[in-house]
Backbone bond lengths (Angstrom), bond angles and torsions (degrees), N, CA, C in turn:
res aa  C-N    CA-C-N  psi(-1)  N-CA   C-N-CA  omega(-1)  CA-C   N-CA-C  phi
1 X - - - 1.455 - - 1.525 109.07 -
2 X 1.270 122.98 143.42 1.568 138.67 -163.99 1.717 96.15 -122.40
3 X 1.612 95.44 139.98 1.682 94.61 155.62 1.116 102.34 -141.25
4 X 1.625 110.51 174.46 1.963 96.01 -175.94 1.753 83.54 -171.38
5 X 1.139 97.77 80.87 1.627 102.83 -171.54 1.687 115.38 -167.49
6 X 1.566 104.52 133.55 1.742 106.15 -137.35 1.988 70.99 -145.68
7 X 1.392 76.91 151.16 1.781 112.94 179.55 1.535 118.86 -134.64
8 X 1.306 116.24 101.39 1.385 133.13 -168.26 1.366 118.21 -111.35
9 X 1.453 125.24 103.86 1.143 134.85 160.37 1.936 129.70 -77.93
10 X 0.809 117.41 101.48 1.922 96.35 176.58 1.689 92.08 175.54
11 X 1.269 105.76 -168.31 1.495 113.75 -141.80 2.005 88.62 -114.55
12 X 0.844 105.22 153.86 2.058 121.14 178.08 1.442 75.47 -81.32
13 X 1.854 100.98 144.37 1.441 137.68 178.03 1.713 98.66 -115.26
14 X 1.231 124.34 5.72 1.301 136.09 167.28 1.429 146.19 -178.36
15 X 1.313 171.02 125.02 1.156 159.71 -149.44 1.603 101.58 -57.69
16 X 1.756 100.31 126.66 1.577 102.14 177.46 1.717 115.91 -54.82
17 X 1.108 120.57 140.73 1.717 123.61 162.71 1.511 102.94 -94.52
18 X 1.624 87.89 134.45 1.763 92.54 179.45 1.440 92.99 -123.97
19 X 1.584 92.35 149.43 1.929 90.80 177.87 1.719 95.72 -143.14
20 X 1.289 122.66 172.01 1.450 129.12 168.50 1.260 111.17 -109.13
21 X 1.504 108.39 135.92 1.922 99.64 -174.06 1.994 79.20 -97.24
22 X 1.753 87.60 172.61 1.312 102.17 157.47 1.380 138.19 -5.32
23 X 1.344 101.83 -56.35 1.539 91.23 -167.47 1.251 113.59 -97.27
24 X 1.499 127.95 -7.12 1.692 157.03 128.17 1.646 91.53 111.17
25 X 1.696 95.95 75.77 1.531 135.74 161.07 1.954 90.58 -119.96
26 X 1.624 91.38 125.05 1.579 116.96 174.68 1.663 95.27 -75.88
27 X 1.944 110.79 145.23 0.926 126.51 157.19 1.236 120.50 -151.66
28 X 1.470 117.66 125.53 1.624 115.88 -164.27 1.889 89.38 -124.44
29 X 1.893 89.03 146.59 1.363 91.24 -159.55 1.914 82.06 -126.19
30 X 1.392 112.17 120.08 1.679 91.85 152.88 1.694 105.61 -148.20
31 X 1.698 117.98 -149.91 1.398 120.88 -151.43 1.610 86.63 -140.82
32 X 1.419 86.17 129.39 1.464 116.33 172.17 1.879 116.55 -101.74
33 X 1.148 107.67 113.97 1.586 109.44 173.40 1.651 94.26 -92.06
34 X 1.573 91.29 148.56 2.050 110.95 173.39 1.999 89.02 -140.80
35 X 1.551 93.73 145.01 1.485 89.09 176.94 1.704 93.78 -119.26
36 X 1.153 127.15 146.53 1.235 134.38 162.84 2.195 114.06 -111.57
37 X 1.365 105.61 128.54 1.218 104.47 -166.02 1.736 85.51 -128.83
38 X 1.763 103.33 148.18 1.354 125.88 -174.41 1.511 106.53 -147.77
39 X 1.406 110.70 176.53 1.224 119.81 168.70 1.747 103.00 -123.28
40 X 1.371 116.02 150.57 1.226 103.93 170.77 1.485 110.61 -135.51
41 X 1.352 105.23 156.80 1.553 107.28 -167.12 1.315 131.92 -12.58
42 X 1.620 127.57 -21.91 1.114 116.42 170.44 1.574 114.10 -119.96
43 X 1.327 111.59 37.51 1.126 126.83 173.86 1.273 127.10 73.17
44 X 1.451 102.56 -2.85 1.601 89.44 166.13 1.222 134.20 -110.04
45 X 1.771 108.71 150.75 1.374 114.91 -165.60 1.791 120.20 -41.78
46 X 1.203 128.59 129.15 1.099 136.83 170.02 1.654 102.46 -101.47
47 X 1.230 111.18 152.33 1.602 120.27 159.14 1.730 125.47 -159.79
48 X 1.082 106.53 148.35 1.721 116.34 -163.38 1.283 127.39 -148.24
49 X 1.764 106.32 126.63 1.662 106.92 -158.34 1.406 103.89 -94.36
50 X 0.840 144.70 149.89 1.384 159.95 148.28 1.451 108.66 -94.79
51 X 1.689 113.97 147.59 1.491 120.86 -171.13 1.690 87.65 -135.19
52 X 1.192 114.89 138.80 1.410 119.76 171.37 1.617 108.94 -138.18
53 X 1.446 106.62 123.28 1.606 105.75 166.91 0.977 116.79 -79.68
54 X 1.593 128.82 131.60 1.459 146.15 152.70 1.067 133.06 -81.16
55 X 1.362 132.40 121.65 1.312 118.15 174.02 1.724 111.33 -121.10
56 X 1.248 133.74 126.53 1.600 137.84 168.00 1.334 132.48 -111.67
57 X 1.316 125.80 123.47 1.699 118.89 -161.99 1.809 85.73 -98.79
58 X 1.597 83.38 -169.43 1.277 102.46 -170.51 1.625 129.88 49.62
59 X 1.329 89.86 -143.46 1.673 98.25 -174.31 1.395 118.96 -53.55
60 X 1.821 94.03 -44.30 1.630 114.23 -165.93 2.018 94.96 -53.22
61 X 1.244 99.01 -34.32 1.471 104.99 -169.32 1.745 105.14 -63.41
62 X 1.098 108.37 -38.73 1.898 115.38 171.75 0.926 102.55 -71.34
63 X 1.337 131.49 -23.34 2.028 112.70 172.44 1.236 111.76 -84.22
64 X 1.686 115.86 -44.14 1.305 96.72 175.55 1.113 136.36 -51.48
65 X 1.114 113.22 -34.95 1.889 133.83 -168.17 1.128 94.91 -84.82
66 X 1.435 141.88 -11.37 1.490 139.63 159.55 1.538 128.87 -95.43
67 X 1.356 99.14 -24.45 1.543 114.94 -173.66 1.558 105.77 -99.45
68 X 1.332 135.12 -52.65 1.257 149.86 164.57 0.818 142.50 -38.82
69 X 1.382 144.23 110.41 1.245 148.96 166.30 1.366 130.31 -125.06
70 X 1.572 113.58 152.21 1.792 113.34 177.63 1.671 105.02 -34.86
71 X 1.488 113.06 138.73 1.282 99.90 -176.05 1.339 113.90 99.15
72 X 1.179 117.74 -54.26 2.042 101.71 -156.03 1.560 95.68 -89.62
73 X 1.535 91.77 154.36 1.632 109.61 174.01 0.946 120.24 -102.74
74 X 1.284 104.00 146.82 1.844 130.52 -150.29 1.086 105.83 -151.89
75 X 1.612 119.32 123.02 1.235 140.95 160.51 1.714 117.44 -71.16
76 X 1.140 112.53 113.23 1.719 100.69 -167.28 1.621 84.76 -111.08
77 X 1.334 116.35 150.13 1.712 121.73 173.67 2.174 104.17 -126.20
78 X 0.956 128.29 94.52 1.292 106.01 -179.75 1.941 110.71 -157.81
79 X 1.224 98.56 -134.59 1.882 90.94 174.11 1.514 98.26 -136.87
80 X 1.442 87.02 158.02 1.299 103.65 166.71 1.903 122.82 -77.95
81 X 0.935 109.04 144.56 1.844 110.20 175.65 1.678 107.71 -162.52
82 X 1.462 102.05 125.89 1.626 129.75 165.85 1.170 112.35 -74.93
83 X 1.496 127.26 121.59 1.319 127.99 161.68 1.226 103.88 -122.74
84 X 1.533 92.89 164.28 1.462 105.30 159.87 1.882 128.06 -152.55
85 X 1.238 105.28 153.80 1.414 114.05 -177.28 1.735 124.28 -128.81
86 X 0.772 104.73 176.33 1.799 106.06 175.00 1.630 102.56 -115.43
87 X 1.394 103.11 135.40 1.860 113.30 -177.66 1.835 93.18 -79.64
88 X 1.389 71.84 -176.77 1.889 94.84 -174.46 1.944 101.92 -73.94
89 X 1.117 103.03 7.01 1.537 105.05 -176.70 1.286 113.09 -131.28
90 X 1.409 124.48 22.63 1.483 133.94 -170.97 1.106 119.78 72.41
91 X 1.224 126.57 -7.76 1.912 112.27 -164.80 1.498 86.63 -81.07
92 X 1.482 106.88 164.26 1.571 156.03 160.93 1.910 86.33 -64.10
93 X 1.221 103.61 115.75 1.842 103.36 154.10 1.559 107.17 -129.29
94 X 0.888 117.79 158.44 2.111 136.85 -179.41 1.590 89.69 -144.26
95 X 1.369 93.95 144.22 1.454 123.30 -177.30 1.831 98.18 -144.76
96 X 1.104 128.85 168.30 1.280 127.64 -155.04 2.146 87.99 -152.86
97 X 1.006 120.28 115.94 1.550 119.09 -175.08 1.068 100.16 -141.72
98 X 1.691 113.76 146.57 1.701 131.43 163.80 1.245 108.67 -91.38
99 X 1.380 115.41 111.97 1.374 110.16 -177.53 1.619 112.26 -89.77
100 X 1.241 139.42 98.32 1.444 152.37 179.66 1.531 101.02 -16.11
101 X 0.957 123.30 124.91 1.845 139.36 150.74 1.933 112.52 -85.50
102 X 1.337 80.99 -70.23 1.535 102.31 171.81 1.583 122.62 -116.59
103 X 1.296 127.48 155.62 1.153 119.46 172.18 1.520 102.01 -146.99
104 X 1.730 116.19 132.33 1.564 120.73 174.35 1.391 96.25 -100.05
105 X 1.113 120.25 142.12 1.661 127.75 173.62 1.966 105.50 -104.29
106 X 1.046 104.69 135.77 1.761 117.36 -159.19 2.099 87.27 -88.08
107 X 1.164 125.26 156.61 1.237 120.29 -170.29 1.448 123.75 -59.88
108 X 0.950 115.00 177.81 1.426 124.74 178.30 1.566 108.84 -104.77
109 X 1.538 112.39 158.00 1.346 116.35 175.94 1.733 108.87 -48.17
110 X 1.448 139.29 178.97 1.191 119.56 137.72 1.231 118.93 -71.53
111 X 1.636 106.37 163.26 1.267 112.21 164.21 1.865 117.67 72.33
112 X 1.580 116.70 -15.40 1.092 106.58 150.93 1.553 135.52 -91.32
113 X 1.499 110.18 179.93 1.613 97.58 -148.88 1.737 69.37 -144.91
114 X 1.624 114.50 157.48 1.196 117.30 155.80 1.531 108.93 57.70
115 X 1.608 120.39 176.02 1.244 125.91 170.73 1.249 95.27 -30.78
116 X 1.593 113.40 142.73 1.604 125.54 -167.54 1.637 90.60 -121.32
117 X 1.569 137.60 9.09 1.349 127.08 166.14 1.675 116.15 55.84
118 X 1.400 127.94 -140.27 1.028 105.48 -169.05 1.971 112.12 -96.13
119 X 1.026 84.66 18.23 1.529 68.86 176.46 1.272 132.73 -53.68
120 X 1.025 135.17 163.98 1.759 143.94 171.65 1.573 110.22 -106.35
121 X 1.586 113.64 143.72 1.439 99.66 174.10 1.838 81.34 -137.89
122 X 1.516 102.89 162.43 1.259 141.82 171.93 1.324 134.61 -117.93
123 X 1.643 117.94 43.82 1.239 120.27 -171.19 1.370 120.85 -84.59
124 X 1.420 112.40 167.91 1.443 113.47 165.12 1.536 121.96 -70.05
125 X 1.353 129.69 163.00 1.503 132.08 145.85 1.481 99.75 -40.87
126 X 1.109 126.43 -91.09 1.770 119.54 -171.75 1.042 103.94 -24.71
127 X 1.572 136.64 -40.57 1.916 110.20 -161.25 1.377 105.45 -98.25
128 X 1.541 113.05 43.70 1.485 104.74 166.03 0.867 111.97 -84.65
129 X 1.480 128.58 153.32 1.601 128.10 174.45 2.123 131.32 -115.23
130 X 0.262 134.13 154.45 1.471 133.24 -172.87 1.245 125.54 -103.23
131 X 1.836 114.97 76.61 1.474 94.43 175.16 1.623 110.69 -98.16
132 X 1.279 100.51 142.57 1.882 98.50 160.04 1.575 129.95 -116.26
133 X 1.017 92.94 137.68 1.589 112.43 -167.55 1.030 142.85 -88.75
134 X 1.427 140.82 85.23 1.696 131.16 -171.80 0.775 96.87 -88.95
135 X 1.276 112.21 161.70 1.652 133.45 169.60 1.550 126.98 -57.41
136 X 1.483 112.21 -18.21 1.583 117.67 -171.72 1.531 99.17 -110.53
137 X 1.582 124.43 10.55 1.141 115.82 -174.67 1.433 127.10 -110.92
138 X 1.211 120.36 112.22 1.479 116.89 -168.39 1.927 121.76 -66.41
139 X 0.965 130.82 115.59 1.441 116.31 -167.90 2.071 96.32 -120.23
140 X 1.715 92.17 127.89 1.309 111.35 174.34 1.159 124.06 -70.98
141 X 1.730 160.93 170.01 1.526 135.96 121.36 1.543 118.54 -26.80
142 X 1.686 108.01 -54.00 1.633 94.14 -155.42 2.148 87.32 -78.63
143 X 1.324 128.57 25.79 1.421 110.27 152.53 1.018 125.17 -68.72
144 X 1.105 126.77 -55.50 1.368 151.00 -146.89 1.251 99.29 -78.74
145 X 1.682 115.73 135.61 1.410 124.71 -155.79 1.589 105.06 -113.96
146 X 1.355 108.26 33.30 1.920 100.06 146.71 1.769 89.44 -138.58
């Protein structure tokens, strides 16, 4: 039996980019920071960032790029996958990406509606929220239940 499935908590290190490939299926790609904090043998605090690339098709990809911003926290649920390509100069490159299954979006400021611009938010783990997404389903601001 195989599993290949990763759970990511932490905040966007930048506004998602969404683009349309070819066949004009949405895909928004951005970077998730996680901090891990320890103590080490002589008691002092240690701490450590981790950067993870995301990538999400579809719809989920129109919320992010609508819902998202540098800063806000996001629950990403999906798998991990290694690719690789050759640059414009021949080398061999590998990149390592979480490709989104699910995604919880962490709250919104009050009182904003739609792209929330530059704001910053500061929520808890508890005020994450859960939207899910089909493809035939249109989702408003005033839906969304924070």
């Amino acid at each position: 039996m195989n599993l290949n499935k990763i759970f990511v908590l932490g905040r966007l290190t930048n506004d998602p980019q969404l683009k349309t490939i070819p066949s004009g299926q949405s895909v928004a790609t951005f970077s998730v920071a996680t901090n891990r904090v320890w103590f080490d043998k002589a008691g002092s605090k240690q701490e450590e960032t981790e950067y993870h690339n995301v990538v999400v098709w579809g719809r989920q990809a129109e919320v992010a790029s609508q819902f998202l911003i540098k800063g806000s926290l996001v629950l990403i649920e999906g798998r991990i996958k290694t690719r690789t390509w050759q640059s414009k100069e021949g080398q061999n490159r590998k990149t390592t990406e979480i490709i989104s299954e699910r995604m919880q979006l962490g709250p919104r400021p009050s009182g904003a509606t739609g792209n929330v611009g530059s704001q910053r938010i500061s929520p808890k783990m508890d005020d994450l929220q859960s939207i899910d997404v089909s493809e035939d389903e249109d989702i408003k601001p005033e839906d969304l239940p924070f």
